[in-house]
C-alpha positions in Angstrom: -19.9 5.0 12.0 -21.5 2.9 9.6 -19.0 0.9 7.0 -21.3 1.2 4.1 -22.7 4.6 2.5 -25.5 3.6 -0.1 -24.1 6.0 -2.4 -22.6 3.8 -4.7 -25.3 2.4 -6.0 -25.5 3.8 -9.4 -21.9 3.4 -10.5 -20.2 6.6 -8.6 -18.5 6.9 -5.4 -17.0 10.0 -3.4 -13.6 11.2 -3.0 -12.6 12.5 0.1 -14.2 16.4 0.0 -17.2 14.7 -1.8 -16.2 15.0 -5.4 -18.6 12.2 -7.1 -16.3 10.1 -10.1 -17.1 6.6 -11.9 -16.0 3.7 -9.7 -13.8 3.1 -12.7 -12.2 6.3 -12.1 -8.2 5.5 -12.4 -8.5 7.6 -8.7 -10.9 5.0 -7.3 -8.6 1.7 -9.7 -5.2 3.2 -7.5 -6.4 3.2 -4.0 -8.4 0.0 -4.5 -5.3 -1.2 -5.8 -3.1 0.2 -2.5 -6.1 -1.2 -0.3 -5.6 -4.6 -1.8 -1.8 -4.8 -1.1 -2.2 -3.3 2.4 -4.3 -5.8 3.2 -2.4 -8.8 1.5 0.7 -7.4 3.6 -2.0 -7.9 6.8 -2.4 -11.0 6.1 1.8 -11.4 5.6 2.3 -10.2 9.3 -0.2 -12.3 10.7 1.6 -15.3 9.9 5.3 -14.1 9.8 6.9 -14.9 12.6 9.8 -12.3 11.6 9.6 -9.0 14.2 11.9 -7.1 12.3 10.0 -7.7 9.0 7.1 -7.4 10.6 7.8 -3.8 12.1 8.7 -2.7 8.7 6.0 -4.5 6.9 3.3 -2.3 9.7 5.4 0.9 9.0 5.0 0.1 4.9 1.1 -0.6 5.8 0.3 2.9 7.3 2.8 4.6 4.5 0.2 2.7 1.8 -2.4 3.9 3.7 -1.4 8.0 3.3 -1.0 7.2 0.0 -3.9 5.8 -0.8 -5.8 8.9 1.1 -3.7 11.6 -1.3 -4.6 9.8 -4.2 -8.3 10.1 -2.7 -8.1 13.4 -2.3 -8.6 16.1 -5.0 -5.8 19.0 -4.5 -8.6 21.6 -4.8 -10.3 20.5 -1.8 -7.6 22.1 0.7 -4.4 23.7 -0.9 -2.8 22.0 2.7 -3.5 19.3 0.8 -1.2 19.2 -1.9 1.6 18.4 0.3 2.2 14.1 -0.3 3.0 12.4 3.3 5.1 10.1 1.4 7.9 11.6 0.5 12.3 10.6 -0.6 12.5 10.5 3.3 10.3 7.2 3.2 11.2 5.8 0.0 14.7 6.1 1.0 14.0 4.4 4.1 12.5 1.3 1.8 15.7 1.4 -0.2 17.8 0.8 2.6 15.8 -1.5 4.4 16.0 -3.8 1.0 19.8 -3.0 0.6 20.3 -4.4 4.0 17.8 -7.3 3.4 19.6 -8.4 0.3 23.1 -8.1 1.9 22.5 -11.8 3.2 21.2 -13.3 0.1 23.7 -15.0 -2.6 24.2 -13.2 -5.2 21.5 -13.7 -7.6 22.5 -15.9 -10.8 18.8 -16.7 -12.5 15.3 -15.6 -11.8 13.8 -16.1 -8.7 10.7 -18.8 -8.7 8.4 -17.6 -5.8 8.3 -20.6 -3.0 10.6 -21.5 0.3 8.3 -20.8 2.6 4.4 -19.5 3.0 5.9 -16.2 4.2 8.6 -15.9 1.9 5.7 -17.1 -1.2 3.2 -14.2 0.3 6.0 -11.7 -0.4 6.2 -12.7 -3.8 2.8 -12.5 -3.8 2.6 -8.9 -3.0 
């Protein structure tokens, strides 16, 4: 499978089913968007040295990912479709995850200036 189409060349790319839409398309702005944090958070696990973040960070990756593919995909294509893989189970999953994070951090008293460390100044980052 080739990693380029040539179909892009005039301003337009396809949605998954093959629906043709501006490359400026708020679709095409969202999962560009996604891509771009899901690969920053690559980048984050490469050099963390964290497993525990690192197993959520992976499990946050391939949740970006489904997301990014629903907002690719227009719900007329396939009414299976129309069913989000993200759902309150995952998010809630996230909330916890931070809850438990921030139970051993001080209580916060100002704003937060991104820094302490490359990992921790990545994660600002993203």
């Amino acid at each position: 499978m080739k990693i380029y189409t040539k179909t892009g060349d005039k301003g337009k790319t396809s949605l998954y089913g093959g629906r043709r839409v501006a490359k400026f398309d708020e679709r095409v702005e969202a999962y560009g968007t996604l891509d771009e944090l899901n690969s920053y958070i690559g980048i984050i696990v490469a050099k963390s040295e964290f497993p525990e973040l690192n197993k959520s960070l992976n499990r946050i990756q391939k949740e970006l990912f489904d997301v990014g593919a629903d907002i690719a995909t227009p719900h007329d294509i396939n009414q299976k479709l129309k069913q989000v893989r993200v759902t309150d189970k995952e998010v809630n999953l996230l909330e916890n995850e931070i809850d438990n994070w921030q139970e051993n951090l001080p209580p916060l008293t100002n704003f937060i200036l991104p820094g302490g460390s490359e990992v921790g100044s990545m994660l600002h980052h993203a």
